[in-house]
C-alpha positions in Angstrom: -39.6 32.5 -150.2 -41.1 35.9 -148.5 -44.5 35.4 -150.7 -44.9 31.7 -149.4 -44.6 32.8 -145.9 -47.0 35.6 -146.0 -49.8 35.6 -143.2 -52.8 37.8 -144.7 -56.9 37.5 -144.1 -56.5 34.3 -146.7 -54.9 32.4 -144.2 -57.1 32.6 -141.7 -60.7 30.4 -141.6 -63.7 29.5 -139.3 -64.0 25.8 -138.7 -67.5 24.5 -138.3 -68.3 21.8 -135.4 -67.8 19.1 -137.5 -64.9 19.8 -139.4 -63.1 20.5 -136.2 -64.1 17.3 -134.6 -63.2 15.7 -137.4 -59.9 17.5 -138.0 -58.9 17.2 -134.0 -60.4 14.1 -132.9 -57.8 13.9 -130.1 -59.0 16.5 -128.4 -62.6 15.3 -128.0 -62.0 11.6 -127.5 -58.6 11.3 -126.6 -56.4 8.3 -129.3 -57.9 7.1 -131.6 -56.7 3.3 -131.9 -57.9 0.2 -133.1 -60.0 -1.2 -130.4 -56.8 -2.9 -128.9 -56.8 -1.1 -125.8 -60.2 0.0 -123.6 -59.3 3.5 -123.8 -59.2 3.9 -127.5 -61.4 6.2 -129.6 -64.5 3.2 -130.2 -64.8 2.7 -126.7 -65.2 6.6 -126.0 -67.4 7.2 -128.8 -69.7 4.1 -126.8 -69.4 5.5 -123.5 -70.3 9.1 -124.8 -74.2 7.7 -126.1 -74.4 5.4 -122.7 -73.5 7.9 -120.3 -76.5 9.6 -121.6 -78.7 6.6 -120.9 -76.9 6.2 -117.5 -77.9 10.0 -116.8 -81.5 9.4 -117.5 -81.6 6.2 -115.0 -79.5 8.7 -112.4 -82.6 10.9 -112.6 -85.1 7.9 -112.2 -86.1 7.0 -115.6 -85.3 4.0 -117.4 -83.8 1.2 -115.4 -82.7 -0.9 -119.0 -80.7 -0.7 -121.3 -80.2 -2.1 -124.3 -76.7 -2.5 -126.0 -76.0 -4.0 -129.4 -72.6 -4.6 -131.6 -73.3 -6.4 -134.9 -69.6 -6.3 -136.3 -69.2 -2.1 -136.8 -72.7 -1.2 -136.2 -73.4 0.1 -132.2 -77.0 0.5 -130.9 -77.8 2.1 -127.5 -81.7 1.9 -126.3 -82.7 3.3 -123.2 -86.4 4.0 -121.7 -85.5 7.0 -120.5 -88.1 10.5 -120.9 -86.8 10.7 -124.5 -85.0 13.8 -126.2 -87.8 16.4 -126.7 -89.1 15.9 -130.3 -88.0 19.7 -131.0 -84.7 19.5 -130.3 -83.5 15.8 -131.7 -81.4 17.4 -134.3 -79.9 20.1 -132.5 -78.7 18.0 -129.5 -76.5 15.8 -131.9 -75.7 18.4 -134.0 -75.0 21.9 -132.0 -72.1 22.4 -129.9 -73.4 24.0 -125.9 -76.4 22.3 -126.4 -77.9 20.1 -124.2 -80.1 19.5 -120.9 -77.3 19.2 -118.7 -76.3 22.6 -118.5 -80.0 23.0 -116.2 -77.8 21.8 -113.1 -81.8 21.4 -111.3 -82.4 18.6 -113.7 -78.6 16.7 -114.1 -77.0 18.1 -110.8 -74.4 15.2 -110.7 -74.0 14.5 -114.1 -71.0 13.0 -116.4 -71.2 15.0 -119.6 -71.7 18.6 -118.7 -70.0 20.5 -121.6 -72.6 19.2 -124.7 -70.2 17.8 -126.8 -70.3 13.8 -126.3 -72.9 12.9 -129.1 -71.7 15.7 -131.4 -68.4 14.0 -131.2 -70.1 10.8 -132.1 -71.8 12.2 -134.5 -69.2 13.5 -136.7 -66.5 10.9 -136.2 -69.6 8.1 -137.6 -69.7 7.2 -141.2 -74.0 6.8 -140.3 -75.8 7.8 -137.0 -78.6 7.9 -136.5 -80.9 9.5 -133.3 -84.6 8.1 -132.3 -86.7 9.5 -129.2 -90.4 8.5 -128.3 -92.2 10.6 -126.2 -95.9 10.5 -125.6 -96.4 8.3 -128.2 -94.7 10.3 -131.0 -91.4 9.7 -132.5 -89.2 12.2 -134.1 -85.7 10.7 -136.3 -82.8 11.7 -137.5 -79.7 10.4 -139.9 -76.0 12.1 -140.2 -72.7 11.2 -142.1 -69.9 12.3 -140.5 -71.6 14.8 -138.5 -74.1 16.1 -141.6 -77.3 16.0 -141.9 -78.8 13.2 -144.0 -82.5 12.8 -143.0 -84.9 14.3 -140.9 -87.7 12.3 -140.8 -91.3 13.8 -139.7 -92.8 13.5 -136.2 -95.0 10.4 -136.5 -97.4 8.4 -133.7 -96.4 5.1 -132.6 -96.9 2.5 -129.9 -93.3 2.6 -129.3 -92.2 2.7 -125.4 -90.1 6.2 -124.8 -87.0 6.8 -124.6 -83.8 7.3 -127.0 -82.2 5.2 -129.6 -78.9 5.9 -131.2 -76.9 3.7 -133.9 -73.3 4.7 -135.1 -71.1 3.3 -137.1 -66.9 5.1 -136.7 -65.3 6.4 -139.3 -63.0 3.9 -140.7 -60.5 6.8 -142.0 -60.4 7.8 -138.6 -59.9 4.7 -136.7 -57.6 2.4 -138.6 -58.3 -1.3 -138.8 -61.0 -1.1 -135.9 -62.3 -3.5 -134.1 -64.3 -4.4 -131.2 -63.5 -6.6 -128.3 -66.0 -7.8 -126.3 -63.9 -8.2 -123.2 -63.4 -4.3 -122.6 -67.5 -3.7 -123.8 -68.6 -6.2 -121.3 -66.0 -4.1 -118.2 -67.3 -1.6 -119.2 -70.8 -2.0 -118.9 -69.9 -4.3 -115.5 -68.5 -0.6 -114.1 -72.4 1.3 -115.2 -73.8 -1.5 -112.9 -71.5 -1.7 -110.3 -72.3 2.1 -109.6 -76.3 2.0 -110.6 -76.9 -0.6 -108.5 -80.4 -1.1 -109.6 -79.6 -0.7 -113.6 -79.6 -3.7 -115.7 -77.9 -3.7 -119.0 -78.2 -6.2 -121.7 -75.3 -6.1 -124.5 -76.3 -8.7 -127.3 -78.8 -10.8 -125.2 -76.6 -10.8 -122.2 -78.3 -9.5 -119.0 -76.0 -7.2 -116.3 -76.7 -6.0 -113.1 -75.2 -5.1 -109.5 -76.5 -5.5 -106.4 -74.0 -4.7 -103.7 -72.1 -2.3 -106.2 -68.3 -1.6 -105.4 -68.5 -4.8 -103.3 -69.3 -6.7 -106.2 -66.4 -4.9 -108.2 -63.8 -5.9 -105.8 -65.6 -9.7 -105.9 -65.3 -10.0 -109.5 -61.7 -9.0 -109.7 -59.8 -10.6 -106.5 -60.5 -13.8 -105.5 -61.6 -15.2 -102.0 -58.8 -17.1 -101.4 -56.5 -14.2 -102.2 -57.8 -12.1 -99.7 -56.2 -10.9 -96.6 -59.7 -10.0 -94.9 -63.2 -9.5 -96.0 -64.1 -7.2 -98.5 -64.7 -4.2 -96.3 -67.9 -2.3 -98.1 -68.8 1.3 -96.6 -71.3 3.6 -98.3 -73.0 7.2 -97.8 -74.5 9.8 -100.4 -72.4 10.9 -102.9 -69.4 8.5 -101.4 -69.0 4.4 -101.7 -65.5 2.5 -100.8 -64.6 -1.2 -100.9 -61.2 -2.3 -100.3 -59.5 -5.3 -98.9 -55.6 -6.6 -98.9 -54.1 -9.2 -101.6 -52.1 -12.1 -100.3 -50.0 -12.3 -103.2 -49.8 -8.7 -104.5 -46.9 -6.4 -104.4 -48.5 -3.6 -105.4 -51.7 -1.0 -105.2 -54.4 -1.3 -106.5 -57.9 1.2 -107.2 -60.4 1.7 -109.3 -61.6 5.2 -109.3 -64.9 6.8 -110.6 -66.7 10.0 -110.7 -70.5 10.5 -111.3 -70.2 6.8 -112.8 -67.0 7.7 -114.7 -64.1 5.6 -114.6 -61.2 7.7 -113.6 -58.6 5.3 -114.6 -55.9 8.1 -113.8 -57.6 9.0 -110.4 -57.8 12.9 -109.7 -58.2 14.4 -106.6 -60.7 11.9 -104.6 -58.1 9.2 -105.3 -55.6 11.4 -103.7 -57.6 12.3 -100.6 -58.6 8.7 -100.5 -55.2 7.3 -100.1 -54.4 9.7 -97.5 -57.4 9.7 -95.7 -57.0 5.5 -95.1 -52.8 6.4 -93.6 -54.3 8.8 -91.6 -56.9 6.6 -90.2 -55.2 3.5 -89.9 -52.4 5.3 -87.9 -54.7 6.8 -85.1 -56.6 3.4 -85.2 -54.1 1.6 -84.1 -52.3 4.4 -82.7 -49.0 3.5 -84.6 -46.9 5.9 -86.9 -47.0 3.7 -89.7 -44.9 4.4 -93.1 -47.7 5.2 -95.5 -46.4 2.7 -98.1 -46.6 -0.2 -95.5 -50.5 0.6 -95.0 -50.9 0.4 -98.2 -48.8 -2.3 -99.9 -50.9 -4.8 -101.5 -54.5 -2.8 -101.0 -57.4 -3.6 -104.0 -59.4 -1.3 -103.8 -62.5 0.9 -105.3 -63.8 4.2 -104.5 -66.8 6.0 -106.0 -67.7 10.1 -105.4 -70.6 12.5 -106.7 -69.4 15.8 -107.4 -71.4 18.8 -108.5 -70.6 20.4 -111.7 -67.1 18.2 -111.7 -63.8 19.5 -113.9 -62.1 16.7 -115.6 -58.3 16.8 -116.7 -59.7 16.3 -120.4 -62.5 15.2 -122.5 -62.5 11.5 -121.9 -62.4 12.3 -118.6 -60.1 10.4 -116.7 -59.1 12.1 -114.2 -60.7 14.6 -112.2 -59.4 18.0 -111.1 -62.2 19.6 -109.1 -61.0 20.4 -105.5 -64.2 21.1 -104.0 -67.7 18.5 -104.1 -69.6 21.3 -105.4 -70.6 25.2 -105.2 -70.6 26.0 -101.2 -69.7 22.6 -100.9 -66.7 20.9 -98.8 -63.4 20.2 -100.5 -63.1 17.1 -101.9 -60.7 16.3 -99.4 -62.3 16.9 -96.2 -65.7 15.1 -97.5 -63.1 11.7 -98.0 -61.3 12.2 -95.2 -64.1 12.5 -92.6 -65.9 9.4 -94.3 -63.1 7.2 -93.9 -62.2 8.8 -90.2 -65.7 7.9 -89.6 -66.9 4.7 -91.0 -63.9 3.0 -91.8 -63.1 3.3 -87.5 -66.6 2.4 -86.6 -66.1 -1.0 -89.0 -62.5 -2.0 -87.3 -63.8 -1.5 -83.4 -66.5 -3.4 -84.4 -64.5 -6.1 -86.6 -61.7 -7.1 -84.8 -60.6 -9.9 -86.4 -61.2 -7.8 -89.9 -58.8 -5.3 -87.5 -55.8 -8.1 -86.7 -55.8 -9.5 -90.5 -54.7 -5.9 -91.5 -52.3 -4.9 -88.6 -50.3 -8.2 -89.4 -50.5 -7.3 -92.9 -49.0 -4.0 -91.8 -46.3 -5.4 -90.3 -45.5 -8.0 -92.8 -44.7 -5.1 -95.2 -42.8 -3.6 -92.6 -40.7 -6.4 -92.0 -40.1 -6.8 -95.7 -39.1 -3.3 -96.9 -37.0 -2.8 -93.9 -35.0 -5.9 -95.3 -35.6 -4.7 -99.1 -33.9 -1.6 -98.2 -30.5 -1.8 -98.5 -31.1 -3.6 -101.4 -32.9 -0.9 -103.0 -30.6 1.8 -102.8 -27.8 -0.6 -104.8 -30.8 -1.5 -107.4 -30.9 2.0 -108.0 -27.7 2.9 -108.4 -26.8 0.0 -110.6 -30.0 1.6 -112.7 -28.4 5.0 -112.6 -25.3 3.3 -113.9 -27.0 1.2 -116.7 -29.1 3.9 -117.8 -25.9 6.3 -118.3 -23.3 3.3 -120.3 -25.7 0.7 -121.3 -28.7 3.0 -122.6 -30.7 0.3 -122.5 -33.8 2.7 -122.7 -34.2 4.9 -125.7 -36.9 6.9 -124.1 -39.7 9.1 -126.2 -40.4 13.0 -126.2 -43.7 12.8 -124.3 -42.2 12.4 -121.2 -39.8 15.7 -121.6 -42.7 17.9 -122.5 -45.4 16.8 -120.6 -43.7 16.6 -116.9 -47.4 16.9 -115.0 -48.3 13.9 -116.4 -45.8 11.9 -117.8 -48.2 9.3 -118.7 -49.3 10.6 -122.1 -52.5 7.9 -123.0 -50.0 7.3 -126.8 -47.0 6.4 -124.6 -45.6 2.8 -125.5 -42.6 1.0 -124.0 -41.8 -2.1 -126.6 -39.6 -4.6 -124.8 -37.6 -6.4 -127.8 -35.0 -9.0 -128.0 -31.6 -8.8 -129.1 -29.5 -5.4 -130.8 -30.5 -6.7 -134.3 -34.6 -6.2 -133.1 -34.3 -3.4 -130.9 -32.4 -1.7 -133.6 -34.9 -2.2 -136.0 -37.7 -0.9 -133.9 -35.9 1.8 -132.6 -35.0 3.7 -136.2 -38.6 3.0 -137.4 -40.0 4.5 -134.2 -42.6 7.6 -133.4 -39.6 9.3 -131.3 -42.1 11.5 -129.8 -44.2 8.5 -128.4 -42.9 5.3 -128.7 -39.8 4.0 -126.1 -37.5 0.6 -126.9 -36.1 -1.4 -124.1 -33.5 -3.8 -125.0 -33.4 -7.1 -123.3 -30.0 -9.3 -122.8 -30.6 -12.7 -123.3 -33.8 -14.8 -121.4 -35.0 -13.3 -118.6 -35.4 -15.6 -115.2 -38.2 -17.6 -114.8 -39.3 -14.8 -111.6 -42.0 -17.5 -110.5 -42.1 -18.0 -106.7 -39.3 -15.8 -106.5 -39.6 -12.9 -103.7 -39.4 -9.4 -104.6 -35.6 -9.5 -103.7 -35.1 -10.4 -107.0 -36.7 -7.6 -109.0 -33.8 -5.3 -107.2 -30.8 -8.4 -108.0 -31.4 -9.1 -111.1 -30.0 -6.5 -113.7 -32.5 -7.0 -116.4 -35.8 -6.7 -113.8 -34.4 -4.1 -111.9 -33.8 -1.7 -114.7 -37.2 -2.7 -116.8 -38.5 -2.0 -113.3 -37.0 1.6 -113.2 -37.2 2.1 -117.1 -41.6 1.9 -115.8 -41.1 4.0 -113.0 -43.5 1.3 -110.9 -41.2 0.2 -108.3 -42.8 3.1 -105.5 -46.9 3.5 -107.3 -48.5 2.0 -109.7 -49.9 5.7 -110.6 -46.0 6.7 -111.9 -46.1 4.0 -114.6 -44.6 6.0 -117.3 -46.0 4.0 -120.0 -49.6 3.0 -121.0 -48.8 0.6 -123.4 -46.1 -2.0 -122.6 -45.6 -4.3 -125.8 -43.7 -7.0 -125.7 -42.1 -7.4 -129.2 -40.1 -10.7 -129.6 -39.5 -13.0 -132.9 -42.8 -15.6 -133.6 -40.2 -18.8 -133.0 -39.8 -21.2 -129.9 -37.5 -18.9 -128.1 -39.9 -15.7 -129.0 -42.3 -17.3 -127.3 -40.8 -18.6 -124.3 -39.5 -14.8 -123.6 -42.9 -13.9 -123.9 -44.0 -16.5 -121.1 -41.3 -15.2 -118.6 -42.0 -11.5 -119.2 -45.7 -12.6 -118.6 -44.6 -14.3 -115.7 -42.4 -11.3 -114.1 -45.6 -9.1 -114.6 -48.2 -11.6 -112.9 -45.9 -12.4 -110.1 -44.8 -8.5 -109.5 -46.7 -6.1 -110.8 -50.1 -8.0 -112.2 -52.1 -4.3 -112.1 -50.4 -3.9 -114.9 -52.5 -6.7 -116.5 -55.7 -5.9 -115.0 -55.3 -2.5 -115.8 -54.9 -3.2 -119.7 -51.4 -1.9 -120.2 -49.6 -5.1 -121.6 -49.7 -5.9 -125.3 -47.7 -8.3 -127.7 -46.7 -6.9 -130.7 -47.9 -8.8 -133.7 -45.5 -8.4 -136.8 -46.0 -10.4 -140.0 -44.7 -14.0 -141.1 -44.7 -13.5 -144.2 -43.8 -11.0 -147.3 -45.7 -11.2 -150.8 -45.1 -8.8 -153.6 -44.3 -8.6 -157.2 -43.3 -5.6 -159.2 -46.9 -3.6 -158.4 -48.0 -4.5 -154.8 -46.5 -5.7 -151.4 -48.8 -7.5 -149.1 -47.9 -8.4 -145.2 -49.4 -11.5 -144.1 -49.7 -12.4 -140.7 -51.3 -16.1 -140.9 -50.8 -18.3 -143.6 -54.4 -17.9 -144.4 -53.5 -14.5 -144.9 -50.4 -15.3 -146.9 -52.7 -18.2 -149.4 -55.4 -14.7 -149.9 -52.4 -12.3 -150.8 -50.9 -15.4 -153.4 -54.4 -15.4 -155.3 -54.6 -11.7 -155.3 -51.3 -10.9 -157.0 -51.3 -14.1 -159.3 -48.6 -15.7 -161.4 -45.7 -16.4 -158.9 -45.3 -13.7 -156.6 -41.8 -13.3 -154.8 -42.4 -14.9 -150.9 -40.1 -14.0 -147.7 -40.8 -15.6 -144.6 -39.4 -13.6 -141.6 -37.6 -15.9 -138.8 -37.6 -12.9 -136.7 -37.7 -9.3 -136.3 -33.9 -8.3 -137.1 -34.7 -9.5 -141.1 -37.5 -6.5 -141.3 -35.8 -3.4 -142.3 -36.6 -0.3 -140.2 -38.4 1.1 -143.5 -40.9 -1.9 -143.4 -41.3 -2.1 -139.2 -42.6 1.6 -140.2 -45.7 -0.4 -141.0 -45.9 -2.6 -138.4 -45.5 -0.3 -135.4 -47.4 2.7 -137.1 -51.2 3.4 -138.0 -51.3 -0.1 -139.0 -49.8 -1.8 -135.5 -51.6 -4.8 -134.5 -51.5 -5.2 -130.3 -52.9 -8.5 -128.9 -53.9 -7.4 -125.8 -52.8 -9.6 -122.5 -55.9 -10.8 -120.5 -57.1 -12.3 -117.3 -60.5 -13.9 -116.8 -61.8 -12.6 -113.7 -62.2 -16.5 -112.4 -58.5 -17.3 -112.6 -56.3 -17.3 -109.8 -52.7 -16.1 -110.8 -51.5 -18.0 -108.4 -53.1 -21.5 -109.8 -52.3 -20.6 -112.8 -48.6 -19.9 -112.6 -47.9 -22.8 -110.3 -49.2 -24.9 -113.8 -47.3 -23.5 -115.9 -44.2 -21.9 -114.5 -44.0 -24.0 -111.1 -42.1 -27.1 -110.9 -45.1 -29.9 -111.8 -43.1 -31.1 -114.9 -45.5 -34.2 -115.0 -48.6 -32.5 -115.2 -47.7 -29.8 -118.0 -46.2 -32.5 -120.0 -49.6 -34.1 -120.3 -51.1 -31.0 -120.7 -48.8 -30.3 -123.3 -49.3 -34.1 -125.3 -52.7 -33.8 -124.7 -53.1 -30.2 -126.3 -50.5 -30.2 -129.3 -51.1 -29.3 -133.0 -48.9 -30.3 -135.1 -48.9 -26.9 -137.9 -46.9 -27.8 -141.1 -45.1 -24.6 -142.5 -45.7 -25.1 -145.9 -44.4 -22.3 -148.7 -45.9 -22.3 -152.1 
C-alpha cells in the first residue's frame, strides 16, 4: 500500500498547451454540453473565432462577416487586415500570443489573455486558419490542436482578411449539435453593439441600426410596454430600458466590449443602483428600490480598458475601474444615468408619468403582497424541513459567491415513483430534484397572490431563489421531467404556463428545458439500444435482428435508477423551451390557457394527428 502511494519525480509531468486544453476543457470554455443550451462549449468555441472578427471591425476594418454551419463544420470570414503571414501558426497554436496584448492597437478589446483560438484549436477534430494580406495568402491545418499542414505563402486575388473552419471534438462534446436559434441571438447581440456591422450566417443578412434600442425592440413588444423605449448613448456607455405591462420581474441584458455578460458584473451592479438613485431625486420621492425596478427590460452596454472577467467565457465582469487612471466603473454609470436619464424625463413628461404610476402600482401591490409573503415563507421553511421536497446538489454548498454554478440543474418530476428514480441516478454534486404533488394550477390570469398561496408555487418559487431577483436564480438549467403520456404533457403546459405568467426571464433567458427520456427499450443478449421515436425504435429492430426483447416505458417510475443514469448523464437530451421574439405571451396564453374553449377546440380538430402506437 506505502509503494502505491509514493510521490517521487515520476509522478510529476509538464503538460503541453494542447493536452491541457484538451484535458481541462472547463477551464477554458466553461461546460461542455450538447448544443442544448447557448452557453455550452459549441457556442463558446464560435464566439472565440468571431470575437476576433468583431475586434478587427472595432478597429475599423472589415465591416462583413461571413458565418457558415454546414451540419458540424463552422466557417468564420472576415475582411479584416489579416493575421500577418509570419505569425499564422503561432497565433493558433502558442499560448500569450497574440496582437491584443499591444493595448495601442486593441485598447477595448474582448479576448485579451491569447487563448480563444488555441482553445478552438485543440478541442477541433480539423481547423483550419487562412489570412490574405497584400495579395499573399499563408494556411494552416490542425487536429486537435497539432499541426497537420502548413501550406506555403502563395499570391492570390483573394480580398484580405481571416478565414477559420473548425469542426469540435466529438469525444469532447457528446452528441452535439447546433441550434440555429442561439447562433442567430448570438450574432443579433455582435450587431446590436456594432451598429454598422453586418453579418451573414448561411445566406442570411444581420445588421443594427439603433443598437440596444433595437435589442429591447426585438424582445418586448410595443403593446407590452409601459412607455417608450428610452435609448441614451455616450462613448464607451449605451442604455435602453423601458417597463413591461405584464412582467413581474427584472429584466437586463448586460455586455462588455461586445460581450454578453449574461451574469452581469460590476456595471450591472452600478447600473441598477445608479437608475434608484436617480429616479428617487427625480421625483424627489424615497422610493423602495424594488418598486423602481419591478418589471424593468432593460440593456446596458460599457467599454472597459484592459477588463477582468470572472472566468474564461467571460460572463461576468469583475473590473472595478473603466481602465488605468480611469474612473471606477461605478461613478462613470452613475454620473451617465444622473445625467442623461434626468435630462430625458424633464424633457419627456409623459415618458415621466407612465413610469411614476408604474412606481406606484408596484407599491400598491407589494404593500398588499406583504403579509402574504412572510406566511409564504414560513410555510417554505416548514416544507423544506418535513416535506424535503428539494434534494438539493453540492454546488451550491461549495461555491457560496456564486451559487449559480453554469452545470447546476433543478429537474422538476412528477410523482415519488419518478422523483425517486431521478434522484438515486443523479450527479449529487450538480443535479437537484424537486418533487411535485399532483397537477399544478392552471396560474393563467392569476395575480401574483397566488405564487405565495399556493403550496406547490410557493415552494418551487423558493426552491429557485427568484422570488426577490432574477440574478439569485440558483439553477441554470430548470428541466422539467414528466412521463411522455396525456397527463405528462398537460403538467408540462401548466409549469410552462406558471413560468410565462410569473417569471418568463426565465424563458428568454434560456434556463427551461424538458427532459427527453426514451419510449422505448431494445436489447438482446449482446446490445441494449434506447429509442426515443419509433423511427428510432424500427432502426434499433434491424440492427439487432431476429426478435429482439421490446419494453415500452409508460412513464418514468418503470426506468430503473441504473438505466436514468443514461438518460440524465453525458448522454441527456434537453429540448430547450423557446419564444419567438414576435409572440406576445399574453396572446398566446389567453389561446391556450384562457377560457376560449370554442376556439382551441377547433384549433385542436383542425390540427390533430392521429399516431398509431404500433409494437412489432
Amino acid at each position: 500500500m506505502l509503494e502505491q502511494n509514493q510521490y517521487t519525480e515520476d509522478n510529476i509531468r509538464s503538460l503541453d498547451w494542447k493536452e491541457h486544453i484538451r484535458m481541462r476543457p472547463g477551464m477554458y470554455i466553461g461546460k461542455l454540453g450538447d448544443g442544448s443550451s447557448p452557453d455550452d462549449g459549441i457556442y463558446i468555441l464560435l464566439k472565440e473565432v468571431l470575437d476576433n472578427s468583431i475586434d478587427e471591425f472595432v478597429m475599423g476594418t472589415g465591416k462583413t462577416i461571413e458565418v457558415t454551419v454546414r451540419d458540424k463544420t463552422v466557417t468564420v470570414r472576415d475582411y479584416g487586415r489579416g493575421i500577418p503571414l509570419g505569425k499564422v501558426v503561432d497565433v493558433v497554436s502558442k499560448m500569450n500570443t497574440g496582437g491584443k496584448y499591444d493595448s495601442r492597437a486593441f485598447k477595448k478589446s474582448v479576448g485579451l489573455n491569447g487563448v480563444g483560438t488555441k482553445a478552438v484549436n485543440a478541442l477541433s477534430t480539423y481547423f483550419r486558419v487562412e489570412s490574405v494580406r497584400n495579395n499573399q495568402q499563408k494556411a494552416a491545418e490542425f487536429s486537435a490542436g497539432e499541426l497537420t499542414l502548413e501550406e506555403d505563402i502563395i499570391e492570390t486575388t483573394k480580398r484580405k482578411g481571416t478565414k477559420v473552419s473548425f469542426i469540435a471534438d466529438d469525444t469532447i462534446f457528446k452528441n452535439y449539435k447546433y441550434r440555429n436559434e442561439y447562433i442567430v441571438m448570438m450574432l443579433k447581440n455582435y450587431c446590436y453593439l456594432n451598429t454598422g456591422l453586418t453579418i451573414i450566417y448561411n445566406g442570411e443578412k444581420y445588421q443594427s441600426e439603433e443598437g440596444l434600442k433595437d435589442l429591447l425592440s426585438e424582445n418586448i413588444n410595443e403593446d407590452d410596454r409601459i412607455y417608450p423605449i428610452i435609448h441614451l448613448k455616450d462613448e464607451d456607455i449605451e442604455i435602453a430600458m423601458t417597463h413591461s405591462k405584464t412582467q413581474y420581474s427584472e429584466e437586463y441584458y448586460s455586455f462588455v466590449n461586445g460581450q454578453n455578460t449574461t451574469q452581469g458584473g460590476t456595471h450591472l451592479a452600478a447600473f441598477r443602483e445608479a437608475l434608484v438613485r436617480t429616479i428617487k431625486e427625480f421625483y424627489n420621492k424615497n422610493f423602495e428600490a424594488a418598486d423602481i425596478r419591478k418589471s424593468i427590460v432593460s440593456a446596458i452596454s460599457v467599454k472597459v480598458e484592459e477588463p477582468v472577467f470572472e472566468s474564461q467565457t467571460k460572463t461576468k465582469l469583475g473590473s472595478t475601474d473603466m481602465g488605468p487612471n480611469l474612473p471606477t466603473v461605478r461613478t462613470f454609470v452613475n454620473d451617465f444615468i444622473k445625467t442623461k436619464l434626468d435630462n430625458f424625463l424633464h424633457r419627456n413628461p409623459e415618458t415621466a408619468d407612465a413610469l411614476l404610476k408604474k412606481i406606484l402600482q408596484a407599491e400598491r401591490e407589494r404593500k398588499e403582497l406583504s403579509g402574504i409573503r412572510k406566511l409564504a415563507r414560513d410555510r417554505a421553511k416548514k416544507a423544506s424541513l418535513h416535506n424535503k421536497k428539494l434534494r438539493d446538489c453540492r454546488v451550491h454548498l461549495t461555491d457560496a459567491k456564486n451559487p449559480r454554478s453554469l452545470e447546476s440543474t433543478l429537474f422538476i418530476t412528477e410523482g415519488d415513483s419518478a422523483s425517486g428514480s431521478i434522484t438515486k441516478s443523479r450527479d449529487v454534486n450538480t443535479q437537484a430534484v424537486f418533487s411535485l404533488r399532483g397537477k399544478p394550477l392552471n396560474s393563467y390570469g392569476m395575480s401574483k397572490k397566488i405564487v405565495y398561496e399556493n403550496e406547490e408555487f410557493n415552494l418551487l418559487q423558493a426552491a429557485l431563489n427568484i422570488e426577490e431577483e432574477m440574478e439569485n436564480l440558483r439553477y441554470n438549467n430548470i428541466v422539467i421531467a414528466t412521463d411522455a403520456d396525456v397527463d405528462g404533457m398537460h403538467i408540462r403546459l401548466l409549469l410552462i404556463t406558471f413560468f410565462l405568467q410569473f417569471f418568463p426571464e426565465l424563458i428568454k433567458e434560456r434556463h427551461l428545458y424538458i427532459l427527453q427520456t426514451p419510449l422505448f427499450r431494445v436489447r438482446n443478449k449482446k446490445e441494449t439500444i434506447y429509442c426515443y421515436s419509433e423511427e428510432e425504435r424500427k432502426a434499433a429492430i434491424e440492427k439487432l435482428k431476429g426478435k429482439p426483447e421490446i419494453t415500452r416505458f409508460k412513464g418514468l417510475g418503470e426506468i430503473s435508477p441504473d438505466e436514468f443514469k443514461h438518460f440524465i448523464g453525458q448522454d441527456i437530451r434537453l429540448d430547450p423551451v423557446m419564444l419567438d421574439s414576435a409572440t406576445s405571451i399574453q396572446n398566446m396564453l389567453e389561446f391556450y390557457m384562457g377560457k376560449n374553449t370554442p376556439d382551441r377546440q377547433d384549433f385542436i380538430i383542425n390540427n390533430l394527428k392521429v399516431e398509431l402506437d404500433v409494437v412489432d
